[in-house]
N, C-alpha and C positions, 0 to 999 in steps of 0.2 A: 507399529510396523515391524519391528524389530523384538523378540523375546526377551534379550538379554543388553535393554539400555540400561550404562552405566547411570547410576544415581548425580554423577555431576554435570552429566547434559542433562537429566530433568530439571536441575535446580539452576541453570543457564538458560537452561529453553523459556524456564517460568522466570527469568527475570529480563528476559531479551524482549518477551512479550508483552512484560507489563509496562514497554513505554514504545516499541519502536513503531507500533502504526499512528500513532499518536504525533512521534516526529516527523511520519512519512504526510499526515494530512496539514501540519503545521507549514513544511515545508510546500505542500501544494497550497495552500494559502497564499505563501511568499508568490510560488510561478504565477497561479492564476492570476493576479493583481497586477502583476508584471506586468504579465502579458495581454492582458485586458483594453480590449479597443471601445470605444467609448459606443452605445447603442441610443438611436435615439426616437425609432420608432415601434412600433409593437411587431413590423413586418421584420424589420430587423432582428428582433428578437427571438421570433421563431426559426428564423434562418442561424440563427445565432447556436439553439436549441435543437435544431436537424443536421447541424455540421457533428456536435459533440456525440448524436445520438448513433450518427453514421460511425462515429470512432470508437465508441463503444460498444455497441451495442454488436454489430459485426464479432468481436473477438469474441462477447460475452457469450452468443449464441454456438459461437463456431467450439470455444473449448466445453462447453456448457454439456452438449449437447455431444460431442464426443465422450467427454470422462463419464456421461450419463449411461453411453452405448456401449462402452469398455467396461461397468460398474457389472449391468446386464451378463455381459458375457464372463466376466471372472466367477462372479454368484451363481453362474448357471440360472439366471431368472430367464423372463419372459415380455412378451410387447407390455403387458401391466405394468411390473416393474420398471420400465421406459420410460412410462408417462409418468408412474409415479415422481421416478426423477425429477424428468421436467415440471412436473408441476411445480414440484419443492424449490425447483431452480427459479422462479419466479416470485414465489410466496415466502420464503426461508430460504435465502441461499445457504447456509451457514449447515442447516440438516441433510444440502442436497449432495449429489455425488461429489459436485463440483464447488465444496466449501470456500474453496479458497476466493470465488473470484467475486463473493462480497463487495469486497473494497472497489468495484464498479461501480456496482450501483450507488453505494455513498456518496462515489466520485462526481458522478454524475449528477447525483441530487445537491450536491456543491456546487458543481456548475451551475442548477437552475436558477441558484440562488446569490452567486454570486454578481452577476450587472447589478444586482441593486445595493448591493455589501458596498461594490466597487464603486459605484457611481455616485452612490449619496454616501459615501464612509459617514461624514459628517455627524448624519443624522440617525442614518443606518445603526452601524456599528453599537453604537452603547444600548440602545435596544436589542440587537441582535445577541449582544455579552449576556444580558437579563435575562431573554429567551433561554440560550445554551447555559447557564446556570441552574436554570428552572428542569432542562432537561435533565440534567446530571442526576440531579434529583429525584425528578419522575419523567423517566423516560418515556420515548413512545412506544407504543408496541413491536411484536416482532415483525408483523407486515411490511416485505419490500425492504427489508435489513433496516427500518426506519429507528430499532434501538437501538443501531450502532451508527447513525446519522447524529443519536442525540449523543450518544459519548462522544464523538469526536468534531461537535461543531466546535464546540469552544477551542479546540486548538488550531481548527480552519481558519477561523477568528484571528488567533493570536498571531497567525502567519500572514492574513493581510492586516493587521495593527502595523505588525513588524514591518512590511514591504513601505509601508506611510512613512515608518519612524528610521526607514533603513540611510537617508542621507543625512541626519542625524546624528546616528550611531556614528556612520562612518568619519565622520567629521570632527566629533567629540575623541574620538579612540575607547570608546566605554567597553569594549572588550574582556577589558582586562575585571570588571565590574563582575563579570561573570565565573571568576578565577573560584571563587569562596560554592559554589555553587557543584563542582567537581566533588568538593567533600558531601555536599547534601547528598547528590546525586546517591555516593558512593553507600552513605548512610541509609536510603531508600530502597537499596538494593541489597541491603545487608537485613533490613528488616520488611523481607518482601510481605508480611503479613497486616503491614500499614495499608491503608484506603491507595485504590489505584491511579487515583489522582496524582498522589505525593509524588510516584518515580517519574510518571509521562512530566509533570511538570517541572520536573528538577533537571531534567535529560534536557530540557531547552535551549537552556544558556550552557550547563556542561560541557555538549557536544559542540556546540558553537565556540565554546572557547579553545576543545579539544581539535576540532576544525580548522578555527584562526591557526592554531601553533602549525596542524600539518601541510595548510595550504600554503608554506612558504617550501614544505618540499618539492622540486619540478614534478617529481616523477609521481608524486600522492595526487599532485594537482593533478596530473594528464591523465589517469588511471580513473580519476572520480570525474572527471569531466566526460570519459568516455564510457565509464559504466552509468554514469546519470540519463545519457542520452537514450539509452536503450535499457533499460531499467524495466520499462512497462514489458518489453518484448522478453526480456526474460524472465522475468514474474510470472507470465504469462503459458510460454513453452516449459522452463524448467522443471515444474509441477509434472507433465507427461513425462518426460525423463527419467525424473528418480523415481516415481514408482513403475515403469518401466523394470527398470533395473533392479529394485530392490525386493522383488518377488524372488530372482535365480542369487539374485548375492545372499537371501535371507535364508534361501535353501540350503547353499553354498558353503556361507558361514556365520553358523547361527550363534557362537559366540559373543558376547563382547568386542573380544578381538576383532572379530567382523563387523559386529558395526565401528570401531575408529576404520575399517580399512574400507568400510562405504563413505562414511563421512570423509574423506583425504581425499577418494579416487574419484567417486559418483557424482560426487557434488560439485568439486571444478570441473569434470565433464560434462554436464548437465546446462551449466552455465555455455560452456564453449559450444556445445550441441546445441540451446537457444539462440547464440548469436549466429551461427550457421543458416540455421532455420528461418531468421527473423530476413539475415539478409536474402537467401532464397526467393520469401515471398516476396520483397519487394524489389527484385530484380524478373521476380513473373513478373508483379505487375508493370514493370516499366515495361517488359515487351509484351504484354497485353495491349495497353496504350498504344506503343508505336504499332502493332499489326492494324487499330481501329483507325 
């Protein structure tokens, strides 16, 4: 994006990467299991499967399908190029204009799979750990992001084990279990040319313990409790944002220097421009609703 990034956000960027969707599907592990209502018939099921599809499927189209049309007109392409996108957005997301919003689809193929994670853990689960073992391994293909379903079941996995094991923990105080796990962590990050396993796995319990300690600050609590809630709405807009902006900042200043002063300025305004955004739409739609 930028001509002149410094060499210590590459070697940040590559170790930010090599664990943190990893923690973001573990921790959707934990929600989904939470929040999971017990289904009991096959009609259910699909209802179950048309509610999530509605929630995704909607944004996935709507930013898809824009960044696809925005790609067109920056390249000076043509309606080919379009569809090319689109195709890509469907079959690869990861090569399509619209890279980023993968982590849908995966999400989503988590969801199809989770009633039965959740409702037979029992018997589920230790089959399901065998499977995503095996995947790790031999992945599936790249069809419908299905090799990045197989790298990150196991910690989808690990986040509903966790949600089972979570009154537990909490009861034990075993927190502190995870203290020695900080230095792995630190160790896995130091030699990021280890199997990508080792950092997403060590960052588990790290963060978690690094979490226990800040969640007794009010103000880390209230902060992470309020970026968690709207988390997906910024993921989501941010992305139009800064490359927005970082076409006239890259113009602008092409330095180094200019990229710390897009990374300071662009990116907490990006954030606060999604939260804007996020609330707009749903302040249409609530007076959508009341006109119907």
């Amino acid at each position: 994006m930028f001509p002149n990034v410094p060499h210590w956000y590459l070697g940040m960027h590559e170790r930010i990467y090599s664990f943190h969707m990893a923690d973001f599907y573990f921790l959707c592990g934990i929600l989904v299991c939470h929040s999971y209502r017990r289904i009991s018939s096959i009609s259910e099921y699909f209802a179950y499967v048309k509610k999530r599809l509605l929630k995704f499927g909607i944004p996935f189209l709507f930013f898809g399908t824009l960044l696809c049309a925005i790609n067109v007109l920056i390249k000076g392409g043509d309606l080919s190029g379009f569809v090319s996108g689109m195709r890509l957005l469907f079959v690869d997301t990861i090569l399509s204009p619209a890279t980023y919003l993968w982590f849908i689809i995966v999400l989503f193929q988590f969801y199809l799979v989770s009633p039965f994670l959740c409702q037979f853990s029992r018997y589920a689960l230790p089959l399901a750990f065998l499977v995503a073992i095996i995947l790790v391994i031999h992945p599936l293909p790249r069809f419908l992001t299905l090799h990045q379903f197989s790298r990150y079941l196991l910690f989808f996995l690990l986040g509903i084990l966790m949600r089972n094991i979570l009154p537990y923990v909490n009861a034990k105080k075993t927190v502190w279990i995870c203290l020695p796990f900080c230095l792995i962590f630190a160790l896995t990050l130091w030699k990021i040319e280890w199997h990508p396993l080792f950092p997403a796995l060590a960052s588990i319990p790290a963060l978690a313990f690094i979490s226990f300690c800040l969640s007794h600050l009010q103000l880390f609590a209230r902060l992470a409790e309020f970026l968690s809630r709207r988390c997906f709405a910024i993921y989501l807009w941010q992305v139009l944002f800064i490359q927005a902006l970082a076409l006239p900042m890259k113009s602008l200043f092409p330095s180094t220097w200019g990229f710390i002063l897009f990374l300071v300025s662009v990116v907490p305004f990006a954030i606060f421009a999604s939260l804007l955004a996020d609330g707009g739409v749903k302040y249409t739609k609530q007076r959508m609703c009341k006109c119907a």
